[in-house]
N, C-alpha and C positions, 0 to 999 in steps of 0.2 A: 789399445783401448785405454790404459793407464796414461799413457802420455797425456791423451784426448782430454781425459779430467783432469788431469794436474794443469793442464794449458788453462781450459773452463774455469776452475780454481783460481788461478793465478788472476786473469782475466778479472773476473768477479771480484775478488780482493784490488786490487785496483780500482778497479771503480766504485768501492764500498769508501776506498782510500782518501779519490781524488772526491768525491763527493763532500767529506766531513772538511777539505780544505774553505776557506775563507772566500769567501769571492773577493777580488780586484776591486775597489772603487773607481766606479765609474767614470770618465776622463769625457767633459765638454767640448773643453777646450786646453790646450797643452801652452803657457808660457815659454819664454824662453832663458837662458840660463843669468840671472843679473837682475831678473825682475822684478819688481816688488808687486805684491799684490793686486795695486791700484793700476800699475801699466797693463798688467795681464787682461785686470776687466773691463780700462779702456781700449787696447789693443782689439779682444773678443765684440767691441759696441763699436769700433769704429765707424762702420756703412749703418749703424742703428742711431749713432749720436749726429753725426754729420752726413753732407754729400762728398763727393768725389773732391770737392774744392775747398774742404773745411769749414764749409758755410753751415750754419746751426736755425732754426724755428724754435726757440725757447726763450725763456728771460733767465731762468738760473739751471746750474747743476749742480747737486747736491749729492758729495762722494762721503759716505759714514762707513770706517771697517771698525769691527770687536772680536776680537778675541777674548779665548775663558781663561780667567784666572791668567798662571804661569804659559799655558801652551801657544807659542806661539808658531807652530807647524800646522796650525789649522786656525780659518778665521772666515768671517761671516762680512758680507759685504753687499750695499748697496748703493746702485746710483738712479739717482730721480732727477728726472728732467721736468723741471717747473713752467708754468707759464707756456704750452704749446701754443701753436696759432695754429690749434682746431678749434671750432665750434662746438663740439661735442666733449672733445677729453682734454683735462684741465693740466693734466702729468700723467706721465709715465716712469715707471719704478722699473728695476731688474735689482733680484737678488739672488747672492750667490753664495755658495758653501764652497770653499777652497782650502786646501793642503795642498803641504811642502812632499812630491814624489817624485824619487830621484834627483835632488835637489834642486829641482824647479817648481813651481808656483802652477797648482794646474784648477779648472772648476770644474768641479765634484756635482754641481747640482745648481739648476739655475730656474726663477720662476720669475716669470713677466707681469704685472699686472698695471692700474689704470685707475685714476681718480676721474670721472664724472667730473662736470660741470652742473648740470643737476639731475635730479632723478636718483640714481643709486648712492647712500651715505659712501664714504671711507675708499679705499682699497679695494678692486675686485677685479673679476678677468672676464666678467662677461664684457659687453658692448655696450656701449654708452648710448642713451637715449637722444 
């Protein structure tokens, strides 16, 4: 019976343990080792910026990364695709939250959104009028 509870014990403490641990940040998309930020998050857009034959529907692309301050193991990145030739949506944005893990380039966190031609102001994710 004493064993029973030192095990239960044991058990228990464990998982009181692995609980208080950090969680992993989230992994999108995984880089490959050489990369610099900008290849990673064209590499992740490729089938989203082009077709199969590198033919593009847009007039510009617009790549901005920032990093804070001194850290540069973590950095904030966007690419917006100007000018679509849709009727309804005038750009498309993706933004990304990337760290250096394992010493490759990986996205931590990525949000899509959408400029209107008209009807909605600014930036948004709904659907375009």
């Amino acid at each position: 019976m004493k064993k029973w509870l030192v095990l239960l014990l044991l058990l228990c403490s464990g998982t009181v343990f692995s609980a208080s641990l950090p969680a992993p940040a989230a992994v999108v998309y995984k880089g490959e080792a050489g990369q610099p930020p900008v290849q990673v998050a064209l590499a992740y857009l490729k089938d989203k910026i082009s077709n199969p034959a590198g033919q593009f529907e847009y007039q510009g692309l617009d790549i901005k990364q920032r990093s804070q301050g001194e850290d540069f193991s973590h950095t904030k990145l966007s690419v917006e695709m100007k000018g679509l030739m849709d009727d309804s949506v005038a750009s498309e944005r993706y933004r990304f939250k990337m760290a250096v893990v394992d010493s490759v380039w990986v996205i931590t966190a990525e949000q899509k959104d959408q400029r209107c031609r008209r009807g909605i102001k600014g930036y948004t994710q709904k659907l375009c009028p």
